[in-house]
N, C-alpha and C positions, 0 to 999 in steps of 0.2 A: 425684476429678474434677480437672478440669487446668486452669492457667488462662486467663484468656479476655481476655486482650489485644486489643484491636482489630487489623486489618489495614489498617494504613495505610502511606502512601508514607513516612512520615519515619524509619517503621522500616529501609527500604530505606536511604532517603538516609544515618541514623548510620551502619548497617553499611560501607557506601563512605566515608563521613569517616572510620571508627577504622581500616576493616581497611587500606582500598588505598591512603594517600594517596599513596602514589607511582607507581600505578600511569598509563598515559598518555592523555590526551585528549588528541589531536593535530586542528588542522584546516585545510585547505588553503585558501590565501588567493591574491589573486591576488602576492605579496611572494614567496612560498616559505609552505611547511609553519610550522603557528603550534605548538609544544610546550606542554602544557601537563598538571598533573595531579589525581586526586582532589585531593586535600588544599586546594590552594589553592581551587578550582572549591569547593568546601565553604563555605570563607570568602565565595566571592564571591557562593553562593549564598544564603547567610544574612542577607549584607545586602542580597540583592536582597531580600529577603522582610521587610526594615525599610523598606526603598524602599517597595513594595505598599501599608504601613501610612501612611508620610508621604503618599501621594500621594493620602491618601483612599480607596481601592478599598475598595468595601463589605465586608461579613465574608464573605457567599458569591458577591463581584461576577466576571465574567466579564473573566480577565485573555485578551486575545488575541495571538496571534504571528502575523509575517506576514515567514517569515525563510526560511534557506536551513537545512543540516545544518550547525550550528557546536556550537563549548561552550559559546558563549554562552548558544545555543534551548536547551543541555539544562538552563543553570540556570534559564531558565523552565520547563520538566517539572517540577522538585520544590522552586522557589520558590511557586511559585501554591496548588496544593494544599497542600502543606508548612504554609501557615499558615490550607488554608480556603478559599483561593479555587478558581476552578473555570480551570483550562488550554484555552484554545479555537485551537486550531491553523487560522489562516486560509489557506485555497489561493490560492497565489503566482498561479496561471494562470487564474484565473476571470476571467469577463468583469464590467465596472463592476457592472451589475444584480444579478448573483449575491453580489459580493462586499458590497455596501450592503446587501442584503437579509438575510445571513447576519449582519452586524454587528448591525444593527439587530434581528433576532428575537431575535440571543442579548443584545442588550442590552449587548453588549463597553463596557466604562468605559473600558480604556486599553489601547493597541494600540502594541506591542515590535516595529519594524521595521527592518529592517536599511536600510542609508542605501541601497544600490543599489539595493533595490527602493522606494523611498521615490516617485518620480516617478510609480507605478507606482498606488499609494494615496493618494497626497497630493489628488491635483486631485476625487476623490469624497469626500474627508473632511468637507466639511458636509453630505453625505448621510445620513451616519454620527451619528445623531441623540442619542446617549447616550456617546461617547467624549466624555473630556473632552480626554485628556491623548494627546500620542504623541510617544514616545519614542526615538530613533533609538541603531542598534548602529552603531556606524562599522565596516563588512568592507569596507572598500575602500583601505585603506592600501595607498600604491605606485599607485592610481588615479587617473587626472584627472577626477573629478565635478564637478557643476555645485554652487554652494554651497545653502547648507540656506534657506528661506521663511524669512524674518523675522517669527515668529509665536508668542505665548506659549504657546501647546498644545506645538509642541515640547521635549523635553527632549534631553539628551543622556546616554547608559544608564551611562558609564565615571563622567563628573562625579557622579551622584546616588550611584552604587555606592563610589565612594572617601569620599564623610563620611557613612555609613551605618554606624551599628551592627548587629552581628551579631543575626539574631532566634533566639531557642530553640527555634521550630521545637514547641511543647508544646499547641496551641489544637484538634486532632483529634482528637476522644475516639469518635467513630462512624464505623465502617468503611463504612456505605452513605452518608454524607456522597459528594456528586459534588466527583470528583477532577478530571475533563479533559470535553469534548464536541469532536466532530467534525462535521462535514455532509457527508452523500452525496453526491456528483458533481451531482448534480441533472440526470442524464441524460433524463431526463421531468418535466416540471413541477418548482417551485423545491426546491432540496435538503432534507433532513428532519435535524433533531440528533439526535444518538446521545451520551450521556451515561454515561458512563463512571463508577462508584464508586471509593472507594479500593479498596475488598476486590474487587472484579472487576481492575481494575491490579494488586495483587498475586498473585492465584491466575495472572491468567493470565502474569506474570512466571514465578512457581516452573513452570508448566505449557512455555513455553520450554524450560527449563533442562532438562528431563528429557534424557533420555539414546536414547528412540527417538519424541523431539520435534525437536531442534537439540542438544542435549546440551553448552550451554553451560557454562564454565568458567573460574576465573580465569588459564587456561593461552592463552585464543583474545585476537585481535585482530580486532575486530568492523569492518567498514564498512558502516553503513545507507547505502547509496546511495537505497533508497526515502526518499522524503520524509519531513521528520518532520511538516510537514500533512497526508501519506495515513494515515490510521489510526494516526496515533502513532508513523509508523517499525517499522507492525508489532510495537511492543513490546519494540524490541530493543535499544534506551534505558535503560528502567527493570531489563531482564534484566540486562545489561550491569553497571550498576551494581551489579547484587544480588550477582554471583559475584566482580563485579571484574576484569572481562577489560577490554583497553585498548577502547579505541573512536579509531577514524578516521573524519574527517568529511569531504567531499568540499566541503564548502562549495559557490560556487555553477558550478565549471566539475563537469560528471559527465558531459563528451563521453567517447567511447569511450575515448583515448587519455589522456585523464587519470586513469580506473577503473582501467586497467590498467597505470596507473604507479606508483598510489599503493599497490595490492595487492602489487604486486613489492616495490616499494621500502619499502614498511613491515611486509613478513611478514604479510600477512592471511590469518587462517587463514579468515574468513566473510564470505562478503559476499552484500548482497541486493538484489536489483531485480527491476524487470517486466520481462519477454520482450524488449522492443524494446531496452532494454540491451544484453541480453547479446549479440543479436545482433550490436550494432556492433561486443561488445567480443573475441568469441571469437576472429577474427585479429590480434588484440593480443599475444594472451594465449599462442597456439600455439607449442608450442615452450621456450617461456621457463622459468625456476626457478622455481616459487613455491612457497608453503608451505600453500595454499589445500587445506581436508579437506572444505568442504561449498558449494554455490555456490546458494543459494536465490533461490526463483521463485514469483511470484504475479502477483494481480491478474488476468489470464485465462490461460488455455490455454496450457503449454507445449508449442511442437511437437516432438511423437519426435523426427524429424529434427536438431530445434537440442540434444537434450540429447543425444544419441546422438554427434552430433558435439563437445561438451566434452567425451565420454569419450574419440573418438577422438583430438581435437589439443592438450587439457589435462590428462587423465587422469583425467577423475572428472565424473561426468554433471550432469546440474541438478538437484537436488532440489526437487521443486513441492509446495507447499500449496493449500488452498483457503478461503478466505475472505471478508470482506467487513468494511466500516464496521462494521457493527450486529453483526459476532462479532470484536470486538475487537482484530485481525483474524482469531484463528486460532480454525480448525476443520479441520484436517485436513492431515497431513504424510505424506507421502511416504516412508517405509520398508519396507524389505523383509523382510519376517516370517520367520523362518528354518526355513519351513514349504518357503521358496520359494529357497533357499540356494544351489540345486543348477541351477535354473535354466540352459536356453540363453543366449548372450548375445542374441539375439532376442526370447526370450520375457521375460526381463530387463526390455529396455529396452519391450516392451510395459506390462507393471507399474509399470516409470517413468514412462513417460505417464500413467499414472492421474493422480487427486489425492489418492491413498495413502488412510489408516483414518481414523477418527475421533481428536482431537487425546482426550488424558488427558480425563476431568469433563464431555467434549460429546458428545450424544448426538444421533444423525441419521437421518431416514428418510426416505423419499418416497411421496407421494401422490396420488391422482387430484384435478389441481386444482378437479375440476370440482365430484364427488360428495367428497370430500376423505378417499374407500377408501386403507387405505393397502394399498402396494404391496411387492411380495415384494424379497428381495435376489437376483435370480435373473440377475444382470449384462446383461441384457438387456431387462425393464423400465422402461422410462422415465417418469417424473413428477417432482412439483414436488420439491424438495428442502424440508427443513422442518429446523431447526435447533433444540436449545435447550440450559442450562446456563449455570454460576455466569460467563459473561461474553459474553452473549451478549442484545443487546435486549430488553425487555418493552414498550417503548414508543417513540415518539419525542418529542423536546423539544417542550410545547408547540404540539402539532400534531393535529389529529381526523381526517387525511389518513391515518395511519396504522396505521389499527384496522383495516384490511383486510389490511394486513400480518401480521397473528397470527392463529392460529386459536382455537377458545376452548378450547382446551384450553392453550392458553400457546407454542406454539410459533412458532418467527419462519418465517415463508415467504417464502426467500429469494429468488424470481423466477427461479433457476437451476433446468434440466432435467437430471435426472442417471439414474444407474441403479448401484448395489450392487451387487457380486456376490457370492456368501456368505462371503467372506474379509472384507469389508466393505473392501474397496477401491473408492473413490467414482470414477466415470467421468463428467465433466461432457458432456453431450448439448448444451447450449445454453445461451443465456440466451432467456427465454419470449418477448423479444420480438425476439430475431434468428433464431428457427426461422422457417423456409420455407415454407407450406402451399402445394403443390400440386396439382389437382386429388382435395385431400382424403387427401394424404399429406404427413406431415413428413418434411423434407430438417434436417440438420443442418450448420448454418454452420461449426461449431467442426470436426468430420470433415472437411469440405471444403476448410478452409484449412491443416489439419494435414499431407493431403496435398499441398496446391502448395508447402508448404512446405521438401517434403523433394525438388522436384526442384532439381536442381543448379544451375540459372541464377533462382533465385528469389528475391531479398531480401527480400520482405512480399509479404505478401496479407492481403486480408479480401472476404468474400464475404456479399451483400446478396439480401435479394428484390425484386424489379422486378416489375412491375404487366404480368400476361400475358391478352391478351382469351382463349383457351382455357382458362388451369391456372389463374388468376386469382394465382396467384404464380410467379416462376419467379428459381433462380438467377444472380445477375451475379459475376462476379468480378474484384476489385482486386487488379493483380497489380505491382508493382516488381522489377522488372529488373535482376539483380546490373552493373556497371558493366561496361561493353565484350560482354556480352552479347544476344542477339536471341534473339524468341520473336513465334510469329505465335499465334494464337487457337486455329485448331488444331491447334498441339502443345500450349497448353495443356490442351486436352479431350484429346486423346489420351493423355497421361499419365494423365492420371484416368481413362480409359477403361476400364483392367486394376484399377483401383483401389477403383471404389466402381459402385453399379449406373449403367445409362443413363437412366437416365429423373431420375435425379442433377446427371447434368453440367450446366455452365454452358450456359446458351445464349448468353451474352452475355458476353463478356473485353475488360475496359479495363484498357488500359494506362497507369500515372501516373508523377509523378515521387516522388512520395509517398505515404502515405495518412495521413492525416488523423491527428490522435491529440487523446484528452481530457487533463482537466489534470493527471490521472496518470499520462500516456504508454501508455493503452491504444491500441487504434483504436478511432477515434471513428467507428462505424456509423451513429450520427444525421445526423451530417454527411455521408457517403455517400449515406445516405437521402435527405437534402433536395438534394444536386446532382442526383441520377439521379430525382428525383420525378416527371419528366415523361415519362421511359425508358418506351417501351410495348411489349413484345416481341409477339408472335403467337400 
């Protein structure tokens, strides 16, 4: 027999103290680029994890972040757990109510905020009924900010960390011990926690790393440009550390032209974000030298069009996953089976559009939501998507909200409409509550924007159902305007015209300056929904 170690993050965190200490954690300030590396970040994290102890934070208390991508946040990643506590990554972009309600369910004791985003959280902090203490990161050196409340709850994170002894790091002897928790977007009603174990953080770390996952190694220079409050940064934090590849942090500028400076300029062989990134970022990027082998996508639907064109003007297409909060985030990557080698570049970049197979350990299928039959992989079936595996929800924090989320036989039902085809390449159809119903047919939102996407004067789109006295639903569509371009209504239905059936097309096209986006830079449909609520077509 073998032996039976627990799987914990600290085992993670020695490997990067002994193996990489010189490896780079670099992260962009508003001064210039801040250098910095394992070894040291090691030290600082250990005494951050004597700080945790001095400051009172209970043995499993909820430490929370409310910061930007630095080195800092990562030495909360595996200070908090590392000794026991639990890591709650707070969303920078939530509105007051969201954010007080998230503190308080999780019960957060003390809250690591970076000073710029400090005005941000300060003025709801007596709402925040169990924080004691909050602690500010100063990322704003070379900044003119306003000075800090004169308040004992504040601390300052450098002063407590410089007379701190180093902790050992040795108090985790249970791998289902909770390591982190996140909250859902809270796109309908108030968000749900998602609780993360040690042993779910480490599998799905080693699950990264595979090689027709991301095939991470101490060879890559990583950029999470995703958030490290959406879902942990994807997990590409703790991966990172595991193999020892450098990591670049974009800190808090991740406009177009910063992504695509800091990629060039520092060899990024990986970088990640949602969709509305890349879009800003791919004529940055055209043309240019860089060293980039993989350029990953999540969060919703990548359109053909936008990956089809990194292959054309950067050389190497998007690679999309599919995931969510509650599958930590990954379930599902994008590769090309070498069943399919041989492939058109057309028929290729069709496959690329998917949301590729099941990640390693996750296992997936689809169902009739109704009768809850399950459903064939016949790439053409559509129903609920159902999720399960070693990191992926059983429950939500503290919440009886969420027992309809699971079926009883233990699976997560993830609100997504998909369809399999026997290769088991996952085809996202929708989300269950952006389909269309039409006179008793579903239109699919995700198809429809995939197309306006790919005409040539198109920046964004997203597309809604509007309230029709005939079909009782019918599509709208939010369309932005690439710059110095014109588009009337019916060219945009005409494009679609050849595209998808008629009885498809939009009957209704608004034109905006923007569209809307949630606090992880999707588009925000809700919000669409409630400007056009009053929208009545014929």
């Amino acid at each position: 027999m073998m032996q039976a170690g627990p799987l914990t993050l600290d085992v993670i965190f020695r490997r990067a103290e002994t193996l990489w200490p010189s490896k780079q954690l670099l992260t962009a300030t508003p001064s210039g680029v801040e250098s910095g590396a394992y070894g040291p970040w090691a030290q600082r994290t250990r005494r951050l994890g004597t700080v945790l102890d001095e400051l009172g934070v209970s043995a499993d208390g909820r430490v929370a972040t409310f910061g930007w991508n630095t080195a800092r946040h990562l030495e909360l990643y595996f200070a908090a757990p590392c000794t026991g506590r639990v890591l709650h990554t707070l969303n920078i972009r939530l509105f007051a109510d969201q954010l007080t309600y998230i503190a308080n369910h999780a019960e957060d004791e003390v809250i690591f905020c970076d000073r710029s985003l400090l005005p941000l959280l300060w003025p709801h902090i007596d709402q925040c009924k169990t924080v004691r203490h909050v602690v500010v990161m100063d990322d704003t050196v070379g900044s003119i900010v306003p000075e800090l409340p004169d308040d004992a709850r504040l601390l300052d994170y450098e002063a407590l960390i410089a007379v701190a002894e180093p902790h050992p790091f040795e108090c985790v002897t249970d791998e289902n011990r909770a390591a982190s928790m996140c909250y859902t977007s809270g796109t309908t009603g108030d968000p749900k926690g998602v609780v993360c174990s040690h042993r779910s953080v480490v599998l799905h770390s080693l699950a990264i790393c595979l090689a027709d996952v991301l095939g991470l190694s101490e060879t890559d220079v990583i950029l999470p440009v995703v958030p490290m409050f959406h879902a942990n940064a994807w997990g590409l934090c703790q991966a990172a550390a595991l193999v020892g590849a450098d990591l670049v942090f974009p800190g808090a500028d991740t406009s177009p032209a910063a992504i695509a400076n800091l990629i060039i300029e520092h060899d990024v062989t990986l970088a990640a974000a949602v969709p509305t990134i890349w879009m800003g970022t791919e004529p940055l990027l055209a043309g240019r030298r860089h060293r980039l082998r993989t350029i990953v996508s999540g969060g919703s639907a990548v359109p053909r069009s936008l990956s089809e064109q990194y292959r054309r003007e950067v050389g190497l297409p998007i690679t999309q996953g599919w995931g969510m909060t509650e599958t930590s985030p990954l379930g599902s990557m994008g590769r090309l089976r070498s069943s399919l080698a041989d492939l058109s570049d057309d028929d290729r970049a069709n496959v690329l559009a998917m949301q590729g197979i099941p990640a390693p350990l996750v296992e997936l299928r689809i169902a009739d939501p109704e009768t809850g039959e399950i459903l064939p992989w016949d790439g053409e079936t559509s129903g609920e998507l159902q999720a399960r595996g070693p990191w992926i929800a059983r429950s939500y924090y503290d919440d009886e909200r969420g027992t309809a989320s699971f079926t009883a036989d233990g699976w997560l039902r993830t609100g997504d409409v998909a369809a399999i085809n026997p290769g088991g390449y996952l085809r996202l159809v929708d989300r269950t509550k952006d389909l269309i119903k039409s006179g008793g047919e579903w239109i699919s939102s995700v198809e429809l924007e995939d197309h306006l996407m790919a005409h040539p004067e198109v920046a964004e789109a997203a597309v809604i159902a509007v309230r029709s006295e005939r079909w009782m639903e019918r599509p709208m569509a939010c369309v932005v305007v690439k710059d110095g371009a014109t588009l009337t209504p019916d060219q945009v239905r005409d494009w679609l015209a050849t595209r998808v059936a008629r009885w498809w097309l939009p009957d209704a096209v608004e034109f905006m300056d923007e569209i809307p986006k949630t606090s992880v830079g999707k588009s925000s449909k809700k919000d669409l929904r409630n400007r056009f609520a009053d929208r009545l077509l014929p």
